[in-house]
C-alpha beads as a LAMMPS data file, in Angstrom:
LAMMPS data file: protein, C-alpha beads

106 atoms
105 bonds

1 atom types
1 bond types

-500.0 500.0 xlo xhi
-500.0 500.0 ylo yhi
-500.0 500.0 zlo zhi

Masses

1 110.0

Atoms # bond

1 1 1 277.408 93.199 -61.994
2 1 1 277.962 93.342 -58.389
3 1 1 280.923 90.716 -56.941
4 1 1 279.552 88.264 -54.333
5 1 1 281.669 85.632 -52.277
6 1 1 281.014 82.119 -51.160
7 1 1 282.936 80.784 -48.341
8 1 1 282.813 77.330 -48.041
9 1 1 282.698 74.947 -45.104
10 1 1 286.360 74.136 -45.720
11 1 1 287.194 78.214 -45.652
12 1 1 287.901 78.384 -49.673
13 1 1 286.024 81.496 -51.071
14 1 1 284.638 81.517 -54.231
15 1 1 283.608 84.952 -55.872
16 1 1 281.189 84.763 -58.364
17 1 1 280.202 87.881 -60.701
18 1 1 276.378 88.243 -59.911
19 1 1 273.480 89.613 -62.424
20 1 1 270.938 92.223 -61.115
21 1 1 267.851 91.026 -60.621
22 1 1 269.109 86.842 -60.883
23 1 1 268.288 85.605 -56.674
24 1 1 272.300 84.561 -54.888
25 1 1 271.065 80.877 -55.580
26 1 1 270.784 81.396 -59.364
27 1 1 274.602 82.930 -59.041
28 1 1 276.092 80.271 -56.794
29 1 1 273.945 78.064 -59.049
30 1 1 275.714 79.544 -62.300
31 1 1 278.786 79.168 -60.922
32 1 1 279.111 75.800 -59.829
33 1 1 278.964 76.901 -56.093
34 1 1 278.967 73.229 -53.949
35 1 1 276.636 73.405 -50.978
36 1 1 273.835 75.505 -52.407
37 1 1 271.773 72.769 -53.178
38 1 1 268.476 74.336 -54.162
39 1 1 266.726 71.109 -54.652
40 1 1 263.022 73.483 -55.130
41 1 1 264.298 75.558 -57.999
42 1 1 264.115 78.321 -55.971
43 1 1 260.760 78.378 -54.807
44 1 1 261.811 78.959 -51.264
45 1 1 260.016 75.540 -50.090
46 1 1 263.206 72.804 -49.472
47 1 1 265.672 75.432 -47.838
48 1 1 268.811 73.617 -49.496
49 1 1 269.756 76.965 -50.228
50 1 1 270.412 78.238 -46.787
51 1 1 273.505 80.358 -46.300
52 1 1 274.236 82.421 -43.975
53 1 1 274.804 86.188 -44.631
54 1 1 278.034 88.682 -43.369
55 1 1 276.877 90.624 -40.286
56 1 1 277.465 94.158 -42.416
57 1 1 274.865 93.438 -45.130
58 1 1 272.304 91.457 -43.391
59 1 1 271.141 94.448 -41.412
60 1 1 270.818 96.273 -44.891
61 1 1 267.946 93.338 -46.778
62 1 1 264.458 93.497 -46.147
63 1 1 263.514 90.948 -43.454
64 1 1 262.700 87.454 -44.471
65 1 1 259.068 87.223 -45.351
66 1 1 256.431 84.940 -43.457
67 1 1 257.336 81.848 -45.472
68 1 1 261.012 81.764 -45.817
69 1 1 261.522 82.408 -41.693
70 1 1 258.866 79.318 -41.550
71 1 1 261.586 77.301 -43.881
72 1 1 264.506 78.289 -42.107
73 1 1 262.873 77.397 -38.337
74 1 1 263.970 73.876 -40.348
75 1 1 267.255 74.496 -41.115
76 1 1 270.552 72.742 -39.290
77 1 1 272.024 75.437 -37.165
78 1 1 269.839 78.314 -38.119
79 1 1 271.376 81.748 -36.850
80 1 1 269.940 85.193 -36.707
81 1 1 271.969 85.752 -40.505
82 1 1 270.606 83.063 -42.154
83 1 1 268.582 83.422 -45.057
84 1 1 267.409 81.485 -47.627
85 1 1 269.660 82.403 -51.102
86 1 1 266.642 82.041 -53.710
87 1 1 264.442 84.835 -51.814
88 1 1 267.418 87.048 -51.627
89 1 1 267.784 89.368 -55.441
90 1 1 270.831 90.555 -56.122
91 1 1 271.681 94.302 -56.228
92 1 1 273.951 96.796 -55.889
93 1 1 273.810 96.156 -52.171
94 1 1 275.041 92.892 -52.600
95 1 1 278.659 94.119 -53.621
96 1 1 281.431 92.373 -52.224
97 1 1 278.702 90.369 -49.391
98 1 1 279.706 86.959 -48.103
99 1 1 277.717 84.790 -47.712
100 1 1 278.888 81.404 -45.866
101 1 1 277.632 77.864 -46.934
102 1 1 276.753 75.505 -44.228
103 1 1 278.729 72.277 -44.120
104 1 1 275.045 70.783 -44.227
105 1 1 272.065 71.582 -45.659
106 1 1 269.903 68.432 -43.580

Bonds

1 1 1 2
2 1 2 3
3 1 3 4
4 1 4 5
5 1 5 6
6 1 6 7
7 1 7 8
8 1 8 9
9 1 9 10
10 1 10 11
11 1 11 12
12 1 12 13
13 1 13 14
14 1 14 15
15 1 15 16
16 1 16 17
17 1 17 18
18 1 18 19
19 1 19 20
20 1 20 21
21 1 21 22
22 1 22 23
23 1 23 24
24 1 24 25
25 1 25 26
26 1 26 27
27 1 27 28
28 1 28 29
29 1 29 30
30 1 30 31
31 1 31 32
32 1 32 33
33 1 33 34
34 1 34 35
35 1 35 36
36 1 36 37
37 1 37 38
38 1 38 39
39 1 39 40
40 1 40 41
41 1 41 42
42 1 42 43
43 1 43 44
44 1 44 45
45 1 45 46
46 1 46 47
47 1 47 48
48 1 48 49
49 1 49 50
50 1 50 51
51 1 51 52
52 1 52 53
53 1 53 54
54 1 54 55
55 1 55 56
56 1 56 57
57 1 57 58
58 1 58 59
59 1 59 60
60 1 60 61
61 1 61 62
62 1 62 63
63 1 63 64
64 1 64 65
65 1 65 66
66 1 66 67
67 1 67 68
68 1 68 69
69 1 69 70
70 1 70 71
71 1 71 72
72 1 72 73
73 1 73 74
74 1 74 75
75 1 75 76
76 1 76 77
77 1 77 78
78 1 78 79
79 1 79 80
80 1 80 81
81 1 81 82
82 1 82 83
83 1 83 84
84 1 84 85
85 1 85 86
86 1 86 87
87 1 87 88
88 1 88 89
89 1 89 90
90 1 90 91
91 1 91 92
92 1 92 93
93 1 93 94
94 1 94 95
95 1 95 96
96 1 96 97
97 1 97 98
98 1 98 99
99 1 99 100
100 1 100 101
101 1 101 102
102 1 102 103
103 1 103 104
104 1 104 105
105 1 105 106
């Protein structure tokens, strides 16, 4: 189970022990993560999940598919490392990623 990290907007990091295969919103969901809203379920159609991922992993995902860069042309603030945390599985790749929680998602 790969170790991911929250930082929140106030700088606290929470680290949260992932499952393969679960999407980062299911973990920050599991773990009580504040900020991750994910008022969709996970269906990559609100983008109350938005987070934005460190600079070393980023470059290692796939790139965000049609419909989740059409969500996130929505977001508050959206940066070239945001992504939406519901279309993003967790893997091995994942170890030890932070991934920063806006201070809004509206």
């Amino acid at each position: 189970m790969p170790d991911i990290k929250f930082k929140q907007p106030d700088g606290q990091i929470i680290e949260v022990e992932a499952l393969i295969g679960d999407s980062v919103m299911m973990a920050a969901s599991k773990a009580g993560v504040e900020g991750i809203e994910a008022e969709c379920g996970g269906s990559g159609m609100c983008g109350t999940c938005h987070c934005y991922v460190d600079e070393a992993t980023v470059e290692n995902l796939p790139p965000p598919e049609k419909s989740e860069s059409n969500i996130l042309q929505w977001v508050i603030e959206p940066q070239a490392n945001s992504r939406l945390s519901c279309q993003l599985v967790v893997t091995d790749i994942l170890e030890g990623t932070l991934f920063e929680v806006p201070a809004t998602q509206f």
